[in-house]
Backbone bond lengths (Angstrom), bond angles and torsions (degrees), N, CA, C in turn:
res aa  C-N    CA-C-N  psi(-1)  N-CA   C-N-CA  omega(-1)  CA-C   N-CA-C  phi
1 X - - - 1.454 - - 1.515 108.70 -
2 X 1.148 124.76 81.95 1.472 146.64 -167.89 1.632 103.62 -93.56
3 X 1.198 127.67 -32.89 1.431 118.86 177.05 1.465 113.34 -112.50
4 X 1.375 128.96 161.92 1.527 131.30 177.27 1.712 100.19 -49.97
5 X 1.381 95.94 139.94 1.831 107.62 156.92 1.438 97.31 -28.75
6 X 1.593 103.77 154.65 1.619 112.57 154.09 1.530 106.43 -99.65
7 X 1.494 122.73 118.24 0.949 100.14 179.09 2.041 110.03 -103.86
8 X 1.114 76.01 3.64 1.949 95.98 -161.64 1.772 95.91 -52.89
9 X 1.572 124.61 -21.17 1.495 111.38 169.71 1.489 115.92 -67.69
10 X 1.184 108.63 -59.33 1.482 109.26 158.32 1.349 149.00 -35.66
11 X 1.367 97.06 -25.43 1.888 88.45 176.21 1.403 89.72 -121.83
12 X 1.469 129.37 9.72 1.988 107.61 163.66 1.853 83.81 -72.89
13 X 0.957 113.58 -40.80 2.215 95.28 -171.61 1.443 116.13 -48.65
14 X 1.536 83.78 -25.13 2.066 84.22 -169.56 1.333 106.45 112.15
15 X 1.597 124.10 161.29 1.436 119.67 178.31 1.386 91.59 -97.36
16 X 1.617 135.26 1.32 1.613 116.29 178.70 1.411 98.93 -66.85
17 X 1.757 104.97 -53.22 1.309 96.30 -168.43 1.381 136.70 -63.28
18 X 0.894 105.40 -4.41 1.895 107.38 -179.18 1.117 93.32 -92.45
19 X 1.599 105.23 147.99 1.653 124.29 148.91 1.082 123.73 -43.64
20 X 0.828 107.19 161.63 1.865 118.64 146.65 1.447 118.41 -47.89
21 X 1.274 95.06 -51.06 1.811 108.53 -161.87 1.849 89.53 -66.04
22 X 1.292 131.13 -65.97 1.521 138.10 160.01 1.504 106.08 -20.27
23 X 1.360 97.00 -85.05 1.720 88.05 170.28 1.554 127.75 -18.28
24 X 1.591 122.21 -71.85 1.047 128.51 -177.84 1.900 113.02 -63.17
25 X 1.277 93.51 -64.62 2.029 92.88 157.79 1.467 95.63 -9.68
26 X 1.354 120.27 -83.81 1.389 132.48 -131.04 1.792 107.28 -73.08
27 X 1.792 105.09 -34.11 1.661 93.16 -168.00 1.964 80.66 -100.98
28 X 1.129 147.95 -1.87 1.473 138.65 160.35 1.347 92.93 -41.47
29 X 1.132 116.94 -69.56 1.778 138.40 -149.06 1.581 118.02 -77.93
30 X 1.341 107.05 -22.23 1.727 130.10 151.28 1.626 114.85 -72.98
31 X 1.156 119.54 -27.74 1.546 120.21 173.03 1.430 111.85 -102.45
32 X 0.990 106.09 -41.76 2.196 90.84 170.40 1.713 100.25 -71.92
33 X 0.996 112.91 -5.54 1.565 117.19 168.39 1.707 115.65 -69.73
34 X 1.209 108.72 -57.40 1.320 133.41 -165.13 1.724 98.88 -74.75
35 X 1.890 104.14 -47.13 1.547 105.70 159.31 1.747 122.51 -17.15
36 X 1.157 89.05 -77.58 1.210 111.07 -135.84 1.781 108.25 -83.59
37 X 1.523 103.74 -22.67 1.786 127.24 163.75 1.897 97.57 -57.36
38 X 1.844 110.81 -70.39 1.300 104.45 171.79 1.571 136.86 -56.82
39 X 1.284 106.76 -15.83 1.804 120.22 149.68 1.175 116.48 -67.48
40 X 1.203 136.18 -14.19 1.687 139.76 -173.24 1.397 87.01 -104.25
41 X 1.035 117.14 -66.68 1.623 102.90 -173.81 1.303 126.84 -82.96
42 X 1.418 113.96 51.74 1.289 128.25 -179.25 1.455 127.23 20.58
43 X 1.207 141.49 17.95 1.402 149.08 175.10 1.484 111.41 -15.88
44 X 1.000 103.05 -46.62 1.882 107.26 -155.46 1.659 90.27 -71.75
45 X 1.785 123.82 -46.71 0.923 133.65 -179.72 1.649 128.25 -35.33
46 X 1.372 91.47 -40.94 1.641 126.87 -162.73 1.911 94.38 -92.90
47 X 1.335 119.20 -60.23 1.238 112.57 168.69 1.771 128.74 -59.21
48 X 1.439 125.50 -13.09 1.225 132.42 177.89 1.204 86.14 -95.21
49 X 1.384 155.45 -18.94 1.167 145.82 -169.57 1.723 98.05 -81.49
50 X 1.302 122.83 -42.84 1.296 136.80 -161.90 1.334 90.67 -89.67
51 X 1.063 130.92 -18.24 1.871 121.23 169.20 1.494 95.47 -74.55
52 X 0.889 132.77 -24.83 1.552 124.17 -154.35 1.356 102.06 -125.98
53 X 1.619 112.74 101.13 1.823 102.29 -165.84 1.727 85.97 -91.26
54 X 1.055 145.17 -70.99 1.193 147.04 173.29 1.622 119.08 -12.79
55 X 1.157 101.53 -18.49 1.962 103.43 166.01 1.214 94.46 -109.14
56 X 0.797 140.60 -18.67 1.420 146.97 -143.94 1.782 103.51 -94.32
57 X 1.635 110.19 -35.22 1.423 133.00 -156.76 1.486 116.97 -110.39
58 X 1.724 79.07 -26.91 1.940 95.96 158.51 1.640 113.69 -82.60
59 X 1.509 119.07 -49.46 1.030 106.85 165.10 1.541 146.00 -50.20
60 X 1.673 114.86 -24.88 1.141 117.08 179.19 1.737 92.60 -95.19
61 X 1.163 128.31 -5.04 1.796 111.72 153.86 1.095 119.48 -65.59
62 X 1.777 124.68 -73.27 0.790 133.90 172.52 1.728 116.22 -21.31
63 X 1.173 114.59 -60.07 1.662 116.47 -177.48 1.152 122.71 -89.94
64 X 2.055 139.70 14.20 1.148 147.22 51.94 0.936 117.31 69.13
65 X 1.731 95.34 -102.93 1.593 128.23 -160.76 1.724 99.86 -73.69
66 X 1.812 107.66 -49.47 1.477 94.26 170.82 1.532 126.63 -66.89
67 X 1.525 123.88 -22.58 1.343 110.45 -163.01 2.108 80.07 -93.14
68 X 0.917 149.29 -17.85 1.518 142.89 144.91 1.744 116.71 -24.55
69 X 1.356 94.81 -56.76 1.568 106.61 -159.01 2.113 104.78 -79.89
70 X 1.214 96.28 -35.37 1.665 116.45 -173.49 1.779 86.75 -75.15
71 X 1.233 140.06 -33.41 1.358 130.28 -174.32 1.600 107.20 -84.28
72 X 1.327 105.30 -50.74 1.594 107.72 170.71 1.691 116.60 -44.25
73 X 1.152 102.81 -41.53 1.644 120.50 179.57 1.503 115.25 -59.12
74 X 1.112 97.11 -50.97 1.732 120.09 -178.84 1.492 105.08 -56.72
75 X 1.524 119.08 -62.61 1.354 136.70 -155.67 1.629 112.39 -67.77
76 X 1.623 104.78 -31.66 1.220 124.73 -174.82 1.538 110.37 -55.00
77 X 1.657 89.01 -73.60 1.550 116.65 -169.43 2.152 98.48 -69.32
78 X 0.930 112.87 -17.70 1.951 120.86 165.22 1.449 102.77 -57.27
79 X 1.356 112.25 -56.24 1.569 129.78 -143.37 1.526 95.43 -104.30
80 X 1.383 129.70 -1.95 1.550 120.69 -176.09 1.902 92.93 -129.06
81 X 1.313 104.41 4.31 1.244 111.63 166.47 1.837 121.04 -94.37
82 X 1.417 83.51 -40.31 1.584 95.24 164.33 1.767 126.37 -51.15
83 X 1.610 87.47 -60.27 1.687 100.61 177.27 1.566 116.78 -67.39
84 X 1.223 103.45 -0.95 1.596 93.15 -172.57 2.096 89.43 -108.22
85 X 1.076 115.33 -17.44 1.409 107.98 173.42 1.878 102.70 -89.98
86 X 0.795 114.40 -52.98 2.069 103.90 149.57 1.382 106.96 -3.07
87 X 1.474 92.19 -100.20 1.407 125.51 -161.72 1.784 94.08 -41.78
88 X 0.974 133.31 -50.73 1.494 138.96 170.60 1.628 122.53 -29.39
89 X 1.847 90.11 -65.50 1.551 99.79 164.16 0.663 114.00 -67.90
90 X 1.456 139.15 -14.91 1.270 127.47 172.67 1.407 130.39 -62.61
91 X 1.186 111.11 -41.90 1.433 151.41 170.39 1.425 93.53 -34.40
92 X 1.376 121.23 -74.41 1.428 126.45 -160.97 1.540 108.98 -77.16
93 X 1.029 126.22 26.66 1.939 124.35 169.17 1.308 95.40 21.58
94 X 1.171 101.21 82.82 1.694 119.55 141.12 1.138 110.43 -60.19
95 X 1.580 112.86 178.46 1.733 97.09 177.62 1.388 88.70 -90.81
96 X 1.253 111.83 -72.24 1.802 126.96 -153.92 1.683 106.12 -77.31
97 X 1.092 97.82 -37.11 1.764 115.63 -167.53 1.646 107.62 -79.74
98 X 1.298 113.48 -21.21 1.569 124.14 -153.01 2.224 87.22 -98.80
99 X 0.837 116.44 -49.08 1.703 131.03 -165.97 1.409 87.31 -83.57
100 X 1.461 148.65 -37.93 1.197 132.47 -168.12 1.162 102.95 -92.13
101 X 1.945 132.22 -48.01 1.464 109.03 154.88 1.566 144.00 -52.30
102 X 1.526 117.64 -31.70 1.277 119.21 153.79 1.440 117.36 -23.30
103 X 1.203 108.02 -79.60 1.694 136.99 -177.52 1.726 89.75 -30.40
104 X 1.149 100.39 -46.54 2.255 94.88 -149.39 1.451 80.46 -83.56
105 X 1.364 145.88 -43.83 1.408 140.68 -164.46 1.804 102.86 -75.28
106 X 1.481 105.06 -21.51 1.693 87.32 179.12 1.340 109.10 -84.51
107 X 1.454 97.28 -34.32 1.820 89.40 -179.36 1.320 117.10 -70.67
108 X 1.445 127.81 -38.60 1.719 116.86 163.44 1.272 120.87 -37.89
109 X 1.436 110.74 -64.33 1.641 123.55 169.33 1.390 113.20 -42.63
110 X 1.171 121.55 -36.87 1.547 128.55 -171.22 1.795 101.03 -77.45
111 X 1.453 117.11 -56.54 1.260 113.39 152.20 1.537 150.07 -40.95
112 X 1.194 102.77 -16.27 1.931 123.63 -166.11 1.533 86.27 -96.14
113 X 1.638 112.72 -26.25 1.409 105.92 -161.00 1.315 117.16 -98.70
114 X 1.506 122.28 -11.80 0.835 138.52 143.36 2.004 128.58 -2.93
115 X 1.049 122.59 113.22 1.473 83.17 153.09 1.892 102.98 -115.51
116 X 1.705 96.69 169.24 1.235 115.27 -175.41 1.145 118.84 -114.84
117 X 1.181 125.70 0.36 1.801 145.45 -177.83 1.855 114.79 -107.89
C-alpha cells in the first residue's frame, strides 16, 4: 500500500450512507497509512537526533570537513584542467588569443611556483 487510501468511493455515497463499521474501516486504514509513510521517513530517527545536540554537532562537523575536502578536490582537478587546456591554446599561436593565454598560464605557473612558507 504505497499510495494514500482512496477514499473518493466513499464520500461520493455520502457520510449518511456509510456505517459506522465503514467509517472506522476507512480512518483505521488512513492511519496505518499515515504510519507507515512516517516510518519511511524516519522521523523518530531525526527527532532522537534533536534530543542529542552533541551528536548532532559532531555530525554536522564531520560532514563539513567532508563536503570541504570533496570541494577542494573538485576545484583542483577543475582549475588544473583549465590550465592544461590554456597551455594547449597556447601551443597553437593564435594571433590575439594565443599571447593573451600565454600571459594567464605564465602568471599561474609563476604563482604555483611561488613559495608561501
Amino acid at each position: 500500500m504505497d499510495q494514500a487510501p482512496d477514499f473518493k468511493r466513499e464520500t461520493e455515497a455520502g457520510a449518511e450512507a456509510l456505517s459506522q463499521d465503514e467509517k472506522l474501516s476507512a480512518v483505521y486504514r488512513l492511519t496505518l497509512w499515515l504510519a507507515r509513510e512516517m516510518e519511511k521517513s524516519r522521523v523518530a530517527e531525526y527527532t532522537q537526533l534533536l534530543h542529542s545536540p552533541w551528536r548532532l554537532i559532531w555530525l554536522n562537523i564531520i560532514s563539513g570537513i567532508a563536503r570541504g575536502v570533496g570541494i577542494a578536490l573538485g576545484f583542483t582537478f577543475f582549475a588544473a584542467t583549465i590550465i592544461y587546456v590554456l597551455q594547449m591554446l597556447g601551443a597553437l599561436n593564435l594571433p590575439i588569443i594565443g599571447d593573451y593565454i600565454a600571459d594567464i598560464v605564465r602568471i599561474v605557473q609563476h604563482q604555483l611556483e611561488l613559495k608561501t612558507f
